[in-house]
N, C-alpha and C positions, 0 to 999 in steps of 0.2 A: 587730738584725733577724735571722731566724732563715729561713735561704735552704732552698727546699726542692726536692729532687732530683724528677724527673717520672717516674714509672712508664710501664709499657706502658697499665696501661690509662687513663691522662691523654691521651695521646698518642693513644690509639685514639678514646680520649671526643672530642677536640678535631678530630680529623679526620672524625669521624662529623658533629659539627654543622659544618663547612667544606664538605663533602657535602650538607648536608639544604639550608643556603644554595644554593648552586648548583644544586641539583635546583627550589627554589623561584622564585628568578631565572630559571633556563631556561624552568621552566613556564610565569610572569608572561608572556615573548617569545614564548613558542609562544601562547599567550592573548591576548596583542596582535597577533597576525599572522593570526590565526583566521580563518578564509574566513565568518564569518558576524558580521566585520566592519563598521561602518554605511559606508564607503566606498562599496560593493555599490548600487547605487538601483535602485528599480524605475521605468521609466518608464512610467506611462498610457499620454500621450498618445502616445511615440515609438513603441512595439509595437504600435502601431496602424494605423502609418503606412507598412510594407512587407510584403512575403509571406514569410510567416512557416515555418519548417521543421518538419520531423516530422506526424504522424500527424494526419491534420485530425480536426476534432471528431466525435463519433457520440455516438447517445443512448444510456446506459445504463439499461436496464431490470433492478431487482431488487427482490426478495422479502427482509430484513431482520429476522431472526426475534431477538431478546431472549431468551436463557435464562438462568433463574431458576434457579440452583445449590443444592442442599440445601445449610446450613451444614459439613454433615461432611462435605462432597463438593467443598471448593472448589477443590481440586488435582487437576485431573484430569489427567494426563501424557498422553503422547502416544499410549500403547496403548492407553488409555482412547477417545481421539480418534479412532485409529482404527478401533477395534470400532465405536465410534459409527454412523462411516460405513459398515462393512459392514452392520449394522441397517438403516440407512437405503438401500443396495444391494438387498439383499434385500427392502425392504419394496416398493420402488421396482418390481422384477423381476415379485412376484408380483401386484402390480395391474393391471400392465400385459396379462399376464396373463388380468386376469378380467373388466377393462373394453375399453370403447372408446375409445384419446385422440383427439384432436382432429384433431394433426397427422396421422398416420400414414394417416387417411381420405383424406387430402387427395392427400399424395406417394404414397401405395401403399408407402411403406418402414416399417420398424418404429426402434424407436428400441432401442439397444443400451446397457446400461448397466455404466457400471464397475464389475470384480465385486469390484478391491482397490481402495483410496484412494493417492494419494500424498500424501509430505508436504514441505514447503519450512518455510521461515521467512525473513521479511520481516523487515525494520527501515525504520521509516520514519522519516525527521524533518518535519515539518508544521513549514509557516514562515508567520508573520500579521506584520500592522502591530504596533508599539506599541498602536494603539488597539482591536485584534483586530476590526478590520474586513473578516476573510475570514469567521470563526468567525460575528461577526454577521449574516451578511448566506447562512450556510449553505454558505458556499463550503469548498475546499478547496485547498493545495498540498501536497504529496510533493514530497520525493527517496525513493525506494524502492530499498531495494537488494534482492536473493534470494540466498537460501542454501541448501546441500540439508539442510542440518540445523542443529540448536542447536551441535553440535560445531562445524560449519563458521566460526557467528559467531563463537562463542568464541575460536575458534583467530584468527582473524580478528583481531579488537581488541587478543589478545595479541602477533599475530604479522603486521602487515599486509601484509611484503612477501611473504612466504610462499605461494607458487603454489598450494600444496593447500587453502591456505585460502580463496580468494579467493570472491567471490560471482559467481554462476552469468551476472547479469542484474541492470545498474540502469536507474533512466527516471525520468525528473520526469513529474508529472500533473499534474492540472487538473480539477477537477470545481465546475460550476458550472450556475446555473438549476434546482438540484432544489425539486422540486414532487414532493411528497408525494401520495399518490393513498388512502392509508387501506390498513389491514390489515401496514402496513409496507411496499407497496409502492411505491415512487418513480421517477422519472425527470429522469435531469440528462444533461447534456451533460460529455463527457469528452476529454480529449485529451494526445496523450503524446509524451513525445521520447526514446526505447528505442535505446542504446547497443546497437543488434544488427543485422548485416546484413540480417535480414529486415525490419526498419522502416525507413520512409522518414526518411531522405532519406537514407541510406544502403544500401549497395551490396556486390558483389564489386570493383568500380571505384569505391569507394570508403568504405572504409573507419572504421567508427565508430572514436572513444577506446577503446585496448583494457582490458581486466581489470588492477588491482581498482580502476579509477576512485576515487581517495581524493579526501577532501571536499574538501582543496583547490583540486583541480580543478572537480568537479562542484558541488558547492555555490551556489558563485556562478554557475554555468546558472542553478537555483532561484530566486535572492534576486533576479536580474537581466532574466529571461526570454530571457537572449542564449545564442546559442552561435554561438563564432564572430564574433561582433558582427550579426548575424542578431536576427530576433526569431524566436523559437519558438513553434510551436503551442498549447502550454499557457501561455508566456507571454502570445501576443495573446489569445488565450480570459480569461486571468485580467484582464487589464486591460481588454479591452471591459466583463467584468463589475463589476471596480470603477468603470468608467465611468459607469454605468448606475446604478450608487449615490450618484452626485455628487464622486464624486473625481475629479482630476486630478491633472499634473504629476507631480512626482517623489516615491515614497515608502518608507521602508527597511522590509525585511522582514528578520525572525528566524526562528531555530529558537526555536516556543514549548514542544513537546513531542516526544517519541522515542515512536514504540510499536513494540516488539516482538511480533511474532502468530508462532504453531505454529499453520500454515495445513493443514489434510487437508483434500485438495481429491476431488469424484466428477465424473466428466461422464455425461450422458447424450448419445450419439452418433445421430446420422440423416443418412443421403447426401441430399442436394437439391441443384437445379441453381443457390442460391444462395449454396453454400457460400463459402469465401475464405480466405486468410491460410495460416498454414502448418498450420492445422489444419481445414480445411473442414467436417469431419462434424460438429466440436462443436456444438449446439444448447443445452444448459445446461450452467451449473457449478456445483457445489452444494460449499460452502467453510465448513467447520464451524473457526471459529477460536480461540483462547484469546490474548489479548491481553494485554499485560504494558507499562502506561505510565509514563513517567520524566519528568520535569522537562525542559526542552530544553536550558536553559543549563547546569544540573547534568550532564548527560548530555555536553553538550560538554566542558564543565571534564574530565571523566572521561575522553573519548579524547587529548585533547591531553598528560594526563597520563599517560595508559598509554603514551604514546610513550616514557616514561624507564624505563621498566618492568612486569613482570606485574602490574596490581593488579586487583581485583576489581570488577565492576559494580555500580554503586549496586544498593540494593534500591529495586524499583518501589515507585510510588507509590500502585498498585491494579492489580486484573488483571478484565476480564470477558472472557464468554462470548456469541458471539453466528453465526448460520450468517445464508451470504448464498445466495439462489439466483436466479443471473444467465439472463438470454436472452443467451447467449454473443455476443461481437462479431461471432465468424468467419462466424454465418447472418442475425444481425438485421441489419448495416452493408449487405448488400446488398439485402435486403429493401426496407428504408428510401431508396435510392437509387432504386431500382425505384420504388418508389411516388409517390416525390417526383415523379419523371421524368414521371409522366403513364402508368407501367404498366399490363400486365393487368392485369385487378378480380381474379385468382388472387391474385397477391401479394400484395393486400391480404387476402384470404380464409385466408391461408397463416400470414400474421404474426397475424392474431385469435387462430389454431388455437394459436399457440407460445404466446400469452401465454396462454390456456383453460389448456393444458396446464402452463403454470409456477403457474399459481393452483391445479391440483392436486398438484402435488410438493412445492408449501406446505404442503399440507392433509397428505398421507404424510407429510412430517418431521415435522408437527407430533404425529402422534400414535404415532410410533416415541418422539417422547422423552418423551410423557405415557405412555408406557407403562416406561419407565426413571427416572418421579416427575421429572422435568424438565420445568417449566413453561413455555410458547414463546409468546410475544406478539408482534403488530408493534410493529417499531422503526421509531420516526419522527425517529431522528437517526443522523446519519453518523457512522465512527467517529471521526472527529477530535470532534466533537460529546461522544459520548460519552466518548471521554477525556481532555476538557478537562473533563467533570462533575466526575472523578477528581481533579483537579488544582485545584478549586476552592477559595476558605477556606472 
């Protein structure tokens, strides 16, 4: 037999795959400990059964516009994004300008509009049944995180303890009973539970989960509708609505999908005595997005393994393009209470005017981007909706 001495690089070789083992085996235990675990249960019937925390439900009213990208134009970046919206600033300014709106008859105030856009970016993960009986039935769940930039996630996923990184704002949602009205316009009921003193059931006396809420933590709020052993607002909301579809009892919810959006957001602003929230004057948001959607389990796999190191985000699945333009919560939600209530016939006369007036901020969008060959349709599905199209075989 012919015995043979080990070099350095045997020794480096061998140690390298002693390494790749152990990176693979840790991953395998971080993947088995994954907060989006089936342990997690959603309960129907139990989140239905006490009073439930965070931000009670309110109707979201929006405008859902579909853009149709030239082929050579399907990367639009974020300067792109934001010129957009000053076009749409500008077109917004000079109408108002030459017409009469609705609202501003009414209040005697004018409406002010933003002259730059901001921009964020979301990550969402959407979480359904096995049997995508949220998807089916039009519903939706979030965990949503915010960030003030692409830099910030990036940094983020490489580096999660990292203070500078951290995201700005997270909140689980709920959007349920959408009813489709035509033109793209719809209306569902929404509801949230926002890791920030200015949301309920949080306080200066007491205190949300602070920054960067990792999914450990927050996740299973999501898959569970509990915080705290509580039911939550969008949790009781999501389970009344699987109710009402014939389910009951107990049932386990996943991350089905990830979307990433570069959100450049405009508002258009008016003081009225029904303002609210920590932004009272807002009256519309007008949110021009570019969406980037991921697998949800693959996207999982992905951060549990960046925990061992830098590695790179899967490349999406698909990316669309789509603007939403909301009757802001901060004026509708009081509106709506008012009216419920048994209010003056104003307030109902007031809230007509806001939607008049969002039926024409459609109409200016839609022809600042036929005038940049960008064709704008209503959309009659949500984004989860449309990103599951992506994700289809």
């Amino acid at each position: 037999m012919h015995e043979r001495t080990l070099t350095r690089i045997d020794i480096w070789r061998a140690i390298g795959v002693v390494a790749a083992v152990l990176v693979l085996a840790l991953a395998a235990i971080l993947l088995y400990a994954s907060p989006d675990s089936s342990d997690v249960k959603f309960s129907i019937d139990g989140l239905q059964s006490r009073s439930p925390l965070g931000t009670p439900p309110r109707a979201e009213r929006e405008f859902k516009l579909t853009m149709e990208v030239p082929a050579d134009r399907t990367d639009l970046n974020n300067d792109w994004l934001r010129e957009a919206q000053s076009s749409v600033s500008r077109a917004l300014i000079e109408d108002l300008a030459l017409r009469v709106w609705a609202a501003p008859g009414l209040t005697g105030n004018p409406y002010e509009v933003d002259a730059e856009s901001t921009q964020i970016v979301m990550r969402d993960f959407y979480i359904d049944s096995q049997n995508d009986d949220l998807l089916d039935n039009a519903i939706a769940m979030r965990l949503r995180y915010r960030f003030d930039n692409a830099d910030g996630l990036d940094g983020h996923e490489a580096a999660p303890t990292v203070r500078r990184h951290f995201p700005f704002r997270a909140e689980v949602q709920a959007k349920v009973d959408r009813d489709e009205l035509g033109d793209g316009f719809s209306v569902s009921n929404e509801s949230r539970l926002e890791f920030r003193v200015e949301a309920s059931p949080f306080s200066d006396g007491g205190l949300p989960p602070p920054a960067p809420w990792p999914l450990d933590d927050v996740l299973p709020i999501a898959l569970s509708g509990l915080f705290e052993d509580l039911p939550t607002t969008p949790g009781a909301l999501l389970a009344r609505a699987l109710d009402e579809t014939g389910l009951s009892g107990q049932i386990d919810l996943k991350v089905t999908l990830v979307a990433v959006s570069s959100r450049t957001r405009l508002h258009m602003n008016m003081v009225t005595e029904y303002g609210s929230g920590p932004n009272p004057e807002q009256a519309f948001i007008l949110s021009l997005d570019r969406t980037d959607v991921y697998d949800g389990p693959g996207y999982m796999e992905y951060l549990e393994i960046a925990r061992l190191g830098n590695i790179p985000r899967p490349r999406p699945v698909g990316t669309f393009y789509e603007m939403e333009i909301e009757f802001e919560r901060n004026v509708s939600t009081m509106l709506d209470e008012v009216i419920a209530g048994g209010g003056s016939a104003s307030a109902s006369l007031l809230r007509d005017a806001f939607i008049e007036d969002q039926q024409r901020v459609r109409e200016v969008v839609g022809d600042v981007f036929a005038a940049m060959d960008i064709r704008t349709s209503g959309g009659n599905r949500s984004k989860y909706q449309r990103a599951s199209d992506l994700l289809a075989p």
